[in-house]
PQR file with spaces between the fields and no chain letter, atoms N, CA, C, O and H, PARSE charges and radii, in Angstrom:
ATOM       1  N    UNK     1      16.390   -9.486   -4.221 -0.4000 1.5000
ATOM       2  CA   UNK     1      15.153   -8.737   -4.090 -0.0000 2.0000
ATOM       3  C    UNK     1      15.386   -7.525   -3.191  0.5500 1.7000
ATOM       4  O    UNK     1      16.028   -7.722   -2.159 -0.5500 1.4000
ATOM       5  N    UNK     2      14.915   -6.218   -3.475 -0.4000 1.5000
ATOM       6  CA   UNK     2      15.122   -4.982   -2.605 -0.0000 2.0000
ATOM       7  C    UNK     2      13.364   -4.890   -2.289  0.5500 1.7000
ATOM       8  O    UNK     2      12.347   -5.192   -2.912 -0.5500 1.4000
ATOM       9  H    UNK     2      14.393   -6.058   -4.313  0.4000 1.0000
ATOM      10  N    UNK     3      13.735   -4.200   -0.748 -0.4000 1.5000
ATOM      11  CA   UNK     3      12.495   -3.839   -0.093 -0.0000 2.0000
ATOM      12  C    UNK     3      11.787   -2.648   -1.271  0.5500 1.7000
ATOM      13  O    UNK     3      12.468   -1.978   -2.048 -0.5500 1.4000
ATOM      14  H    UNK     3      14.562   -3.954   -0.242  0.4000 1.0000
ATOM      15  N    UNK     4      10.493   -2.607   -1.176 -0.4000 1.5000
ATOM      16  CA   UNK     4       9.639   -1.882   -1.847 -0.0000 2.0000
ATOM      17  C    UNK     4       8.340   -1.350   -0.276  0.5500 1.7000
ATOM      18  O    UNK     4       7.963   -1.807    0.803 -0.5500 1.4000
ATOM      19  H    UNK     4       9.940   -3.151   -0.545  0.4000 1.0000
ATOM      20  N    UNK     5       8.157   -0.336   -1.011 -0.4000 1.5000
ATOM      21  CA   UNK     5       7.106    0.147   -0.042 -0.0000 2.0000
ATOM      22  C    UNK     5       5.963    0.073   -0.896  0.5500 1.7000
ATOM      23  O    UNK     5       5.987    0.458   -2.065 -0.5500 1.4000
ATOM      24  H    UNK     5       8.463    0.036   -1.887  0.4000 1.0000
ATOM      25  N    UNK     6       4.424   -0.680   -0.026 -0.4000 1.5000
ATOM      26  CA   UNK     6       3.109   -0.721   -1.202 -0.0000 2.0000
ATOM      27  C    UNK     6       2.570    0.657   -0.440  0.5500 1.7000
ATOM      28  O    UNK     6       1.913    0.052    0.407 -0.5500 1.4000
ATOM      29  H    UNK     6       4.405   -0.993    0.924  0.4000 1.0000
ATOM      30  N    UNK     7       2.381    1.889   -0.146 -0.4000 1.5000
ATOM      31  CA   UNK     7       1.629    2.606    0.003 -0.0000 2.0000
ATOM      32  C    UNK     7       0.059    2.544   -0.538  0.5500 1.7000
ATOM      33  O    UNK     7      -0.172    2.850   -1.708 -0.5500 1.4000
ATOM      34  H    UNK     7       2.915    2.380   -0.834  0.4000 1.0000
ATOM      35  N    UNK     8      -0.774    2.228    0.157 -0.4000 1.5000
ATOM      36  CA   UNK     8      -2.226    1.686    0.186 -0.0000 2.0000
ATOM      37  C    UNK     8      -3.043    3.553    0.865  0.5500 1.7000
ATOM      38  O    UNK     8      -2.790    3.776    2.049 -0.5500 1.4000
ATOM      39  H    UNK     8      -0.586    1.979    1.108  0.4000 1.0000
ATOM      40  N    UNK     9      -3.571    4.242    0.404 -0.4000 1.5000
ATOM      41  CA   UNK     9      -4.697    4.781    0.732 -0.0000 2.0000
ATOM      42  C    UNK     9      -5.780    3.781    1.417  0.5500 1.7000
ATOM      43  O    UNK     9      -5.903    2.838    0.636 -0.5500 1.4000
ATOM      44  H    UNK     9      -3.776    4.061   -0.558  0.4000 1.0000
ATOM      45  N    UNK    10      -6.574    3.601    2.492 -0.4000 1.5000
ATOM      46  CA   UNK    10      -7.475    2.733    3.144 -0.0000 2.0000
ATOM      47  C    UNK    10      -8.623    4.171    4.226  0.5500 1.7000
ATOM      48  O    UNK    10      -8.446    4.973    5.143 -0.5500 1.4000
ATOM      49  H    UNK    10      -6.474    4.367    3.127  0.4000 1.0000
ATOM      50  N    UNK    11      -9.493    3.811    3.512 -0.4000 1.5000
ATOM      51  CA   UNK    11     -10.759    4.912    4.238 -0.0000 2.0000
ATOM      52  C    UNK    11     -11.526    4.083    5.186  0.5500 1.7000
ATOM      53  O    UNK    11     -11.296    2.927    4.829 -0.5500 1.4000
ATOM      54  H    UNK    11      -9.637    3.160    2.767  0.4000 1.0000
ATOM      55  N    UNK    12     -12.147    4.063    5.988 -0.4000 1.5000
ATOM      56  CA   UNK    12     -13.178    3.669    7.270 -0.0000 2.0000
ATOM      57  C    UNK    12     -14.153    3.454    6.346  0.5500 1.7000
ATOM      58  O    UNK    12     -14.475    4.162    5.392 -0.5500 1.4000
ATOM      59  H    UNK    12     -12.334    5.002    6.278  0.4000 1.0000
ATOM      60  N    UNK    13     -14.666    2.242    6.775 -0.4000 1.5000
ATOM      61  CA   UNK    13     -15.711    1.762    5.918 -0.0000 2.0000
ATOM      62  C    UNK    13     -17.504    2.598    6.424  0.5500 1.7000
ATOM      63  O    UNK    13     -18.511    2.791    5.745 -0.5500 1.4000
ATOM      64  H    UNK    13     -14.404    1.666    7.550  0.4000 1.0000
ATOM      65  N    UNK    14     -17.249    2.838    7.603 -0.4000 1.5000
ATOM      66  CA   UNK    14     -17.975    3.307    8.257 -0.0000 2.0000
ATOM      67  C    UNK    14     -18.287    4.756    8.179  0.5500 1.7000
ATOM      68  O    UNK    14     -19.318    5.371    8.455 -0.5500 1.4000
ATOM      69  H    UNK    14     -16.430    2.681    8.155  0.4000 1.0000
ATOM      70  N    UNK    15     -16.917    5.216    7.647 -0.4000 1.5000
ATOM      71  CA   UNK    15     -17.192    7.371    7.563 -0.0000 2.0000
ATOM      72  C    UNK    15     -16.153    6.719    6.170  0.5500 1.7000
ATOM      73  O    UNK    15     -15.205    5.962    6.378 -0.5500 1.4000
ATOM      74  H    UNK    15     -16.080    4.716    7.423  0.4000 1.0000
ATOM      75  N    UNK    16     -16.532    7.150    4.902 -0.4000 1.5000
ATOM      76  CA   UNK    16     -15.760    7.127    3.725 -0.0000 2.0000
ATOM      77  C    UNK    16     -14.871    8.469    3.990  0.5500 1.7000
ATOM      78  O    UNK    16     -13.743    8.538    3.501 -0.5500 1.4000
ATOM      79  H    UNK    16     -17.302    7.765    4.733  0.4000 1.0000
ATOM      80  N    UNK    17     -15.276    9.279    4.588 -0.4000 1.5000
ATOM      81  CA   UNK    17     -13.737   10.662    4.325 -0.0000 2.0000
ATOM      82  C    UNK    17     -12.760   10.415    4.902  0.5500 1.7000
ATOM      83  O    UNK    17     -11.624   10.725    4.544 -0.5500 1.4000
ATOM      84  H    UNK    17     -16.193    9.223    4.984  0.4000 1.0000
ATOM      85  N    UNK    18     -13.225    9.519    6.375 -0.4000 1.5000
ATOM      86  CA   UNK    18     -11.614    9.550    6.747 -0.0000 2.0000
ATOM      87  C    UNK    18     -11.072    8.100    6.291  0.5500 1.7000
ATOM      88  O    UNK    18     -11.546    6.966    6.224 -0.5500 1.4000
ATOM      89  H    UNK    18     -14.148    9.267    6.666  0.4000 1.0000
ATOM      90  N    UNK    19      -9.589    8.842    5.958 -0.4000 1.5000
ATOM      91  CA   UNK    19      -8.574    8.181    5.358 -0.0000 2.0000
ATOM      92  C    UNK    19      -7.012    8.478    5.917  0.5500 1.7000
ATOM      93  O    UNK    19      -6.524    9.461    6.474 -0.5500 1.4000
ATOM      94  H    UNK    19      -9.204    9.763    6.013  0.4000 1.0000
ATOM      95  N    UNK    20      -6.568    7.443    5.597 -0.4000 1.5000
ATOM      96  CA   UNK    20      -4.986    7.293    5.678 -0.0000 2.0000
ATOM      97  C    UNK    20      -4.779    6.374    5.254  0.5500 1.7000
ATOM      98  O    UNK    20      -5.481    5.374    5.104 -0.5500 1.4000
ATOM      99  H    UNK    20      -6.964    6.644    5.145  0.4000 1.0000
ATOM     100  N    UNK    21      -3.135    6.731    4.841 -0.4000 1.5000
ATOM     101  CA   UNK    21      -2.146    6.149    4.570 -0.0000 2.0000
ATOM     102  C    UNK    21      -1.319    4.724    5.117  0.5500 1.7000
ATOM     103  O    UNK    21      -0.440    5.072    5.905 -0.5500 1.4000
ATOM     104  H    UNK    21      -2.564    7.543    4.963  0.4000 1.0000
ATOM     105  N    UNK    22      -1.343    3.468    4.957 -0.4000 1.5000
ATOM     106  CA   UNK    22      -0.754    2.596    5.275 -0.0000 2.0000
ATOM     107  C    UNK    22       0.382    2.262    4.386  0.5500 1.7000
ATOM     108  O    UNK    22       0.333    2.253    3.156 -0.5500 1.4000
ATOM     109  H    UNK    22      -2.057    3.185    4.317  0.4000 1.0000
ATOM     110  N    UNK    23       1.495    1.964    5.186 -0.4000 1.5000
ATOM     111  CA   UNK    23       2.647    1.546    4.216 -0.0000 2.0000
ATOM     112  C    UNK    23       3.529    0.133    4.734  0.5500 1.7000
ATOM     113  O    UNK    23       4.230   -0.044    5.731 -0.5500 1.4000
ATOM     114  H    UNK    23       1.535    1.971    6.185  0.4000 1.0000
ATOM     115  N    UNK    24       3.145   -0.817    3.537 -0.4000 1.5000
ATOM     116  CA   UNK    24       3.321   -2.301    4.098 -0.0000 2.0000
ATOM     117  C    UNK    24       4.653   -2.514    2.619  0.5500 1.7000
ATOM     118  O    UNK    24       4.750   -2.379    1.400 -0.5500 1.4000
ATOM     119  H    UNK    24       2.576   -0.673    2.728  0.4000 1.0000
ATOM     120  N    UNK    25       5.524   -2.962    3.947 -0.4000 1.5000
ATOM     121  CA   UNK    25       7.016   -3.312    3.155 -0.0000 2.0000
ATOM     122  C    UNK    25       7.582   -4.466    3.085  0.5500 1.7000
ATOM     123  O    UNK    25       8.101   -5.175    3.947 -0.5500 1.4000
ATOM     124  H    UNK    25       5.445   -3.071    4.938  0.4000 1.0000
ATOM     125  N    UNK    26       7.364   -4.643    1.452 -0.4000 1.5000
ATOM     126  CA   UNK    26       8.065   -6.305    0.864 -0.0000 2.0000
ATOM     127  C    UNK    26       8.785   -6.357    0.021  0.5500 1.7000
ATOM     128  O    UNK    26       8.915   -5.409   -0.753 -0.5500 1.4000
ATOM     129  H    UNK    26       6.943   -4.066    0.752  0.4000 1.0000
ATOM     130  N    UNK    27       9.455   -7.448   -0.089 -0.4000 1.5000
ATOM     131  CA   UNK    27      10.481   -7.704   -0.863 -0.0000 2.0000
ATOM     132  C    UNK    27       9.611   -7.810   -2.144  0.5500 1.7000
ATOM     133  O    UNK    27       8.458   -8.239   -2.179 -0.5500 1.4000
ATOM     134  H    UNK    27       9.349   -8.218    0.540  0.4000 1.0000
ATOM     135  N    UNK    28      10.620   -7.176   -3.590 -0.4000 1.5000
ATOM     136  CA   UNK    28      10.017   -7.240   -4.750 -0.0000 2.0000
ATOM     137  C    UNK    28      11.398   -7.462   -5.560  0.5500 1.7000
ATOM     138  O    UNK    28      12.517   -7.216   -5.108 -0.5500 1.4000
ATOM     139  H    UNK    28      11.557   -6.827   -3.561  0.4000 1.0000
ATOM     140  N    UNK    29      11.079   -8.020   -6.960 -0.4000 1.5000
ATOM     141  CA   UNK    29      12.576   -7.976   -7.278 -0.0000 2.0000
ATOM     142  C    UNK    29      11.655   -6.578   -8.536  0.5500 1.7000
ATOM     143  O    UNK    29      12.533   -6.005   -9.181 -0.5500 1.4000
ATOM     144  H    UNK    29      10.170   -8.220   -7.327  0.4000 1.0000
ATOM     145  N    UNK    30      10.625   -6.201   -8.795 -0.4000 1.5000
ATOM     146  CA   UNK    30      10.636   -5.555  -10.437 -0.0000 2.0000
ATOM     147  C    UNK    30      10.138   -4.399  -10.220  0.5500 1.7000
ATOM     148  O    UNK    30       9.744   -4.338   -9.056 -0.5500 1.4000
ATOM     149  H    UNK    30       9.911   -6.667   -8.271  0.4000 1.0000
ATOM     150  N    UNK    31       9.892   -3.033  -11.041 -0.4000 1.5000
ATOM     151  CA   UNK    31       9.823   -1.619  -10.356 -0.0000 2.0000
ATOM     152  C    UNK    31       8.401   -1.371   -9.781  0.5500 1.7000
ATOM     153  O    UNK    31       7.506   -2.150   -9.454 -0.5500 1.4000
ATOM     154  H    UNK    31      10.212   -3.082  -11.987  0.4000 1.0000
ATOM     155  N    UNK    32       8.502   -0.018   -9.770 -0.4000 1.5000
ATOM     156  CA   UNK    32       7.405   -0.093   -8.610 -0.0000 2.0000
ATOM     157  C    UNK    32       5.898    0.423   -9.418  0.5500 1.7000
ATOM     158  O    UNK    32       4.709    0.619   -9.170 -0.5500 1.4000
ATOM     159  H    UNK    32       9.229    0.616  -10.035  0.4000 1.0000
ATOM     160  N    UNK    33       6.889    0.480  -10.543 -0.4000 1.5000
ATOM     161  CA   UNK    33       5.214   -0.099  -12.288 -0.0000 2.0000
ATOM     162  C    UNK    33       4.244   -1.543  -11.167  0.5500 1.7000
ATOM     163  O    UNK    33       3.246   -1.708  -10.464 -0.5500 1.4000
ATOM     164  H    UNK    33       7.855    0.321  -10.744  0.4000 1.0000
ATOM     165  N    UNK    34       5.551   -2.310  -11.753 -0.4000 1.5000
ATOM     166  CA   UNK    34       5.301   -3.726  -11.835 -0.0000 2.0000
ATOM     167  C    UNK    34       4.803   -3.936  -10.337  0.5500 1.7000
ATOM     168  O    UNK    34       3.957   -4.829  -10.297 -0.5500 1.4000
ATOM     169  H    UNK    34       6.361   -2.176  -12.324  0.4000 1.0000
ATOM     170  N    UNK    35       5.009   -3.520   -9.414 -0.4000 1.5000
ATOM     171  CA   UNK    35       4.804   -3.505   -8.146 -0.0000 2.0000
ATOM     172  C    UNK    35       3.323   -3.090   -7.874  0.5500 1.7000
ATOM     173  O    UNK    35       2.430   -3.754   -7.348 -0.5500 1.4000
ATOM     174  H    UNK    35       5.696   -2.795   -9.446  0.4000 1.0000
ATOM     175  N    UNK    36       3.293   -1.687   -8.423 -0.4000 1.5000
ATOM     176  CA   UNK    36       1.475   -1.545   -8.234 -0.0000 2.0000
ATOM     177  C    UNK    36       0.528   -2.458   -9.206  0.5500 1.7000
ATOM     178  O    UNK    36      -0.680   -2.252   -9.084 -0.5500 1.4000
ATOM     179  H    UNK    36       4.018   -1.148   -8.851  0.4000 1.0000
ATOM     180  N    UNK    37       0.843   -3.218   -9.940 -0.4000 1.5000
ATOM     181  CA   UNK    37      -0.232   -4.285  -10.906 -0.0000 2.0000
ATOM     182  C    UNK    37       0.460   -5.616  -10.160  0.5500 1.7000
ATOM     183  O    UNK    37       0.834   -6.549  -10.871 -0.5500 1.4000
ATOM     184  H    UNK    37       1.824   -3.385  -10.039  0.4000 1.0000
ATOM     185  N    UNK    38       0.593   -5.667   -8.958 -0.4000 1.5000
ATOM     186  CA   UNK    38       1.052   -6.807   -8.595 -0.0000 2.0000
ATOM     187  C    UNK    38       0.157   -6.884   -7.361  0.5500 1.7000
ATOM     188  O    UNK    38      -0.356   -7.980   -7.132 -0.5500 1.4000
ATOM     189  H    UNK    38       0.289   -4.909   -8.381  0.4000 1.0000
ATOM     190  N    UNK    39      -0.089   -5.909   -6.569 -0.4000 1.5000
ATOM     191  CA   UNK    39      -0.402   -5.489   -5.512 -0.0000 2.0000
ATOM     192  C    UNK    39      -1.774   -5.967   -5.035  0.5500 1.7000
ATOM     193  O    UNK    39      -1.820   -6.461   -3.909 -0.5500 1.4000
ATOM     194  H    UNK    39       0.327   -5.019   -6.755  0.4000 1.0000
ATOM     195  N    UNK    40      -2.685   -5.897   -5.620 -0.4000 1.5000
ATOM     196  CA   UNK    40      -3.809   -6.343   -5.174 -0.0000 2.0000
ATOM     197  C    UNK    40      -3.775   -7.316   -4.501  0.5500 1.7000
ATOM     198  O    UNK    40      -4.077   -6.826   -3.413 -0.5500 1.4000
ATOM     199  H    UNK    40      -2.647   -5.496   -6.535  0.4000 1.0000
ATOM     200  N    UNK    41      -3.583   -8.686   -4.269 -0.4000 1.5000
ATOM     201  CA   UNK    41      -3.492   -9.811   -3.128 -0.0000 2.0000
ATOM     202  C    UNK    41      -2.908   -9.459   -1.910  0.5500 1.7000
ATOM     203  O    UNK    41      -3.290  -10.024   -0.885 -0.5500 1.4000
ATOM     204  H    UNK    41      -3.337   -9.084   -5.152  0.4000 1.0000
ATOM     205  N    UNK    42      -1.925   -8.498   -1.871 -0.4000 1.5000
ATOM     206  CA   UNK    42      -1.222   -8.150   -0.602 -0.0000 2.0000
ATOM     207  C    UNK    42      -2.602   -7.174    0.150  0.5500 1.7000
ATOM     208  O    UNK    42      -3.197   -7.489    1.181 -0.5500 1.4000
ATOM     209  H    UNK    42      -1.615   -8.039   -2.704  0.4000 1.0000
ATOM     210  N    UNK    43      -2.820   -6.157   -0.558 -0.4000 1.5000
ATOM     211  CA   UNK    43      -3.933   -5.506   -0.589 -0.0000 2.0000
ATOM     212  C    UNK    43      -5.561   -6.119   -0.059  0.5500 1.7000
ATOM     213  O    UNK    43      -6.419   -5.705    0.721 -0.5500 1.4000
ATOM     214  H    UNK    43      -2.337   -5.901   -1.395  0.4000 1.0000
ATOM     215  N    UNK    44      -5.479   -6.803   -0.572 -0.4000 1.5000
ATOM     216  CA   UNK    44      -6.940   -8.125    0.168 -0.0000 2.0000
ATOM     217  C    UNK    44      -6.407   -8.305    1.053  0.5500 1.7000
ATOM     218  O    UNK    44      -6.857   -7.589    1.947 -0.5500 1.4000
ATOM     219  H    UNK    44      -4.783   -7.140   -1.205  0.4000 1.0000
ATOM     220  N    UNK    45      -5.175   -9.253    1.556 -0.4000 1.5000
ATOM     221  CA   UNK    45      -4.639  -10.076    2.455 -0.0000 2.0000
ATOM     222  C    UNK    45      -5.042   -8.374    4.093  0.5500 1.7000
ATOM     223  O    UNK    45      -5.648   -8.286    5.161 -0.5500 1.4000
ATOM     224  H    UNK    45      -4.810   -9.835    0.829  0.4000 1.0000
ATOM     225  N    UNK    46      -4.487   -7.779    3.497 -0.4000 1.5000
ATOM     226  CA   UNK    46      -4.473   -6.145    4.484 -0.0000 2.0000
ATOM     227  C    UNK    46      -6.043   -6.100    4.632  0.5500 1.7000
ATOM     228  O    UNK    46      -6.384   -6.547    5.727 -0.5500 1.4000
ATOM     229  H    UNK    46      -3.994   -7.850    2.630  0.4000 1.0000
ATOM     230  N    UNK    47      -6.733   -5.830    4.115 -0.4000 1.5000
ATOM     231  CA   UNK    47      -8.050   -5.521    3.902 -0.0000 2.0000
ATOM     232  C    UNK    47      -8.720   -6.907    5.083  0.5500 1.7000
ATOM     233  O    UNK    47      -9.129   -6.931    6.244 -0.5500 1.4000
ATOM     234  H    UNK    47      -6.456   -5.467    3.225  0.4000 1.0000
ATOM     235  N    UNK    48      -8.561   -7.720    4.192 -0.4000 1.5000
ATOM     236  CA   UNK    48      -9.136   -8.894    5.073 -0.0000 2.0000
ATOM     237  C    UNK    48      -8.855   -9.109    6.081  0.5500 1.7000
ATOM     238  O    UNK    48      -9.460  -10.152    6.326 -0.5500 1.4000
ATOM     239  H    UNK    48      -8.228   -7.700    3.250  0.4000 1.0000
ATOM     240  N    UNK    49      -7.938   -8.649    7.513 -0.4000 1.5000
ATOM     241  CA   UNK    49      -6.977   -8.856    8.248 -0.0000 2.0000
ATOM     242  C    UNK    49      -8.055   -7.148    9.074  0.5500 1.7000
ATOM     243  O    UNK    49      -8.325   -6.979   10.263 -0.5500 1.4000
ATOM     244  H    UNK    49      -7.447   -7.801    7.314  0.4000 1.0000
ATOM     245  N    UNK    50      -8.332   -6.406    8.128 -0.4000 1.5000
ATOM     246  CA   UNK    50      -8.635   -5.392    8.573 -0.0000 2.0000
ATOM     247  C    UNK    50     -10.207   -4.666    8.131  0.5500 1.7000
ATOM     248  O    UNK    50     -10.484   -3.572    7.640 -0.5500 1.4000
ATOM     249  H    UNK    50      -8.113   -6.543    7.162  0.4000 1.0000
ATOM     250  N    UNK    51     -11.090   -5.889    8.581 -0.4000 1.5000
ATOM     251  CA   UNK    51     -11.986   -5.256    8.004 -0.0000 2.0000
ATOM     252  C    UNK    51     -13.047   -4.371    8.146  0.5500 1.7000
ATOM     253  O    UNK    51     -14.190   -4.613    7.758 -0.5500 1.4000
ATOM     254  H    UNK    51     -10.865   -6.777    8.981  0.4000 1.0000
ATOM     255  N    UNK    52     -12.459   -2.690    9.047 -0.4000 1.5000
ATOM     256  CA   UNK    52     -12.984   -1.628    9.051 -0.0000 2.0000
ATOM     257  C    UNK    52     -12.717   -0.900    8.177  0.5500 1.7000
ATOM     258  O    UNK    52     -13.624   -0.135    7.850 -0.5500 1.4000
ATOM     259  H    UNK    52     -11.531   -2.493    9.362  0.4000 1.0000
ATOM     260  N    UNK    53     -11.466   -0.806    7.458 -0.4000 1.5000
ATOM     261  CA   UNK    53     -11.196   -0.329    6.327 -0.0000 2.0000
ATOM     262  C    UNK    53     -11.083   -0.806    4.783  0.5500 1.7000
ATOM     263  O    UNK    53     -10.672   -1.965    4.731 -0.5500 1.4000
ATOM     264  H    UNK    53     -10.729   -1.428    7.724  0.4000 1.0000
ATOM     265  N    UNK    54     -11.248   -0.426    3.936 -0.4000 1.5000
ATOM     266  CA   UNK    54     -11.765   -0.189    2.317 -0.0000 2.0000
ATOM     267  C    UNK    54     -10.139    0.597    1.638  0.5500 1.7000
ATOM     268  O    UNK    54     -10.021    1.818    1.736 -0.5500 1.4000
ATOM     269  H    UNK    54     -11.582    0.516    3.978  0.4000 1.0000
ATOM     270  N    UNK    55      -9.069   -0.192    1.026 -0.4000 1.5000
ATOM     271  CA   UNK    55      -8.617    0.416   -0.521 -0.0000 2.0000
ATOM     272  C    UNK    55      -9.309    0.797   -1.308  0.5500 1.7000
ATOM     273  O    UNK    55     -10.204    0.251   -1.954 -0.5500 1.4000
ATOM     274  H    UNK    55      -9.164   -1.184    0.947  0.4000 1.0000
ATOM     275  N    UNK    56      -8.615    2.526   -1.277 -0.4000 1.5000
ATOM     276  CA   UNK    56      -8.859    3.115   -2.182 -0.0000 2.0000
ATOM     277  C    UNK    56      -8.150    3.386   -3.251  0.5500 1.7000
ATOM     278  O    UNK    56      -8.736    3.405   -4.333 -0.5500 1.4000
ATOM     279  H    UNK    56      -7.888    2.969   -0.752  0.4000 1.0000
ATOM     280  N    UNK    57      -7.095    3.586   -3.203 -0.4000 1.5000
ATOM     281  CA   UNK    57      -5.367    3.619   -3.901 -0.0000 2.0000
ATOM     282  C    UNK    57      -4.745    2.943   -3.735  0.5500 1.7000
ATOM     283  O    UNK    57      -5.164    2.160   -2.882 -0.5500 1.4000
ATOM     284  H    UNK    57      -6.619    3.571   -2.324  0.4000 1.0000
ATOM     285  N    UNK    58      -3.342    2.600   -4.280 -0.4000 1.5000
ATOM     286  CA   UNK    58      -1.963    2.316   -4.118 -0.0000 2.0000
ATOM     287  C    UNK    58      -1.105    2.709   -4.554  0.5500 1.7000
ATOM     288  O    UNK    58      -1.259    3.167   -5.687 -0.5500 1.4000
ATOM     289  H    UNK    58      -3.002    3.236   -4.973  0.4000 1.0000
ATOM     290  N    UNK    59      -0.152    2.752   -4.137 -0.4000 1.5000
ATOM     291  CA   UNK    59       1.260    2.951   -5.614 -0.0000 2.0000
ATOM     292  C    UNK    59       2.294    2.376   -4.481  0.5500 1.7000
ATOM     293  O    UNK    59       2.406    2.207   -3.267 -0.5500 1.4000
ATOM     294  H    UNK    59      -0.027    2.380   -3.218  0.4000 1.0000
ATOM     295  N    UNK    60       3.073    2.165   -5.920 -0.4000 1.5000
ATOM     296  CA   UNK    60       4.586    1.583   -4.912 -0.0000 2.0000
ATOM     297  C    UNK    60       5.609    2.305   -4.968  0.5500 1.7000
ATOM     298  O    UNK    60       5.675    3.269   -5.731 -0.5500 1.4000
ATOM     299  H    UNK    60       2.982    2.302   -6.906  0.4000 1.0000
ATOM     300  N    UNK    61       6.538    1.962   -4.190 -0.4000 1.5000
ATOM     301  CA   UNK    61       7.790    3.892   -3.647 -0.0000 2.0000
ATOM     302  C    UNK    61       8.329    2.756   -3.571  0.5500 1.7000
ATOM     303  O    UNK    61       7.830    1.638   -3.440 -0.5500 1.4000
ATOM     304  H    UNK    61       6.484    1.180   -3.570  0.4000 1.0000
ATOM     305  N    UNK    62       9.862    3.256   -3.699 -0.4000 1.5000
ATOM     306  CA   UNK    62      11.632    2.929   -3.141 -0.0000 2.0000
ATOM     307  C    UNK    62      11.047    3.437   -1.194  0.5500 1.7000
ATOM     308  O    UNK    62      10.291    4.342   -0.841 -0.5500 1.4000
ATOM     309  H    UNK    62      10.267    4.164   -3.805  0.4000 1.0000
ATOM     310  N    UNK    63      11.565    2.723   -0.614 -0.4000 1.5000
ATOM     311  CA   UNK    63      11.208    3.291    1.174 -0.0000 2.0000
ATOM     312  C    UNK    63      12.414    4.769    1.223  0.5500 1.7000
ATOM     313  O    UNK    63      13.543    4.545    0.786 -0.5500 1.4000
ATOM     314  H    UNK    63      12.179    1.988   -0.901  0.4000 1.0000
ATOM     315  N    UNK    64      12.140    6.008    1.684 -0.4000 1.5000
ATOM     316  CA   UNK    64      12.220    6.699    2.060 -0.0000 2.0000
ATOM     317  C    UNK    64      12.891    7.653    0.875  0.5500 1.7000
ATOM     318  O    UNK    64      13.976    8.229    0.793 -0.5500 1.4000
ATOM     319  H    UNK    64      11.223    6.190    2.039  0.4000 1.0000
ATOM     320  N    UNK    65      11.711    7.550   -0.027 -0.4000 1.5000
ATOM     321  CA   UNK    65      12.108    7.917   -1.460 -0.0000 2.0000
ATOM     322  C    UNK    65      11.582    9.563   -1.174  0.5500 1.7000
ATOM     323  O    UNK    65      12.069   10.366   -1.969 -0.5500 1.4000
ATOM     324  H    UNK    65      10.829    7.082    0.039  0.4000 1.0000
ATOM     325  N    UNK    66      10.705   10.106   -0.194 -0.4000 1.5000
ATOM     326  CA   UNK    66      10.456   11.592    0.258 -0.0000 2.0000
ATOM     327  C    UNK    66      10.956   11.874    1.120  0.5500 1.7000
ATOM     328  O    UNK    66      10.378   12.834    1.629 -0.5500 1.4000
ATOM     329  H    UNK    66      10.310    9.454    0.453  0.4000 1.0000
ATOM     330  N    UNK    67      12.209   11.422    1.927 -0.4000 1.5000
ATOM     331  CA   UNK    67      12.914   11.721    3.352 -0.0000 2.0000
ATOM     332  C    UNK    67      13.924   12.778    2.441  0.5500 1.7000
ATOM     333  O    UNK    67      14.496   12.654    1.358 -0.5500 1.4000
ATOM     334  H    UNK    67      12.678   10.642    1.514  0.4000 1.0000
ATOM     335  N    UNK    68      13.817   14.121    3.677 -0.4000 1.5000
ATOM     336  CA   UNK    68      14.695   14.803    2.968 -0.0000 2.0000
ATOM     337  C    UNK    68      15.935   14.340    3.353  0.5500 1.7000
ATOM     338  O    UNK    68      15.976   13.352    4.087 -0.5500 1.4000
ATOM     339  H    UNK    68      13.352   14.221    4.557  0.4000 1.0000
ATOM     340  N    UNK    69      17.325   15.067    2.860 -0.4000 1.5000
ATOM     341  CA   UNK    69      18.505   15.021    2.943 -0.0000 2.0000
ATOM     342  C    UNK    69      19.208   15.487    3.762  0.5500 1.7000
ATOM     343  O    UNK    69      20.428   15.336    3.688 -0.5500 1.4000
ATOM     344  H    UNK    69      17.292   15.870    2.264  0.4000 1.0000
């Protein structure tokens, strides 16, 4: 299994504009297709753990798949 990054968008439940980026890293063995239709339970588990903030997005990345060179 190689690490995967779930990049989650999460807004303040309290002010919907502000937002950021959370990036929670797990082992996956299948791409990062299969990774974002997988995601939702990790996604609750975050949410529920955190509940001032609201998912809005996700997608899944290789980790430091925008670090330049």
């Amino acid at each position: 299994m190689n690490p995967i990054d779930l990049v989650v968008t999460v807004c303040a439940v309290l002010s919907p504009a502000t937002c950021e980026e959370q990036h929670l890293v797990f082992s996956y063995a299948g791409s990062p297709r299969q990774c974002a239709m997988a995601a939702p339970p990790y996604i609750a588990q975050w949410v529920g753990e955190h509940p001032k903030w609201q998912a809005v997005r996700w997608r899944c990345e290789y980790p430091h798949m925008h670090d330049k060179a």
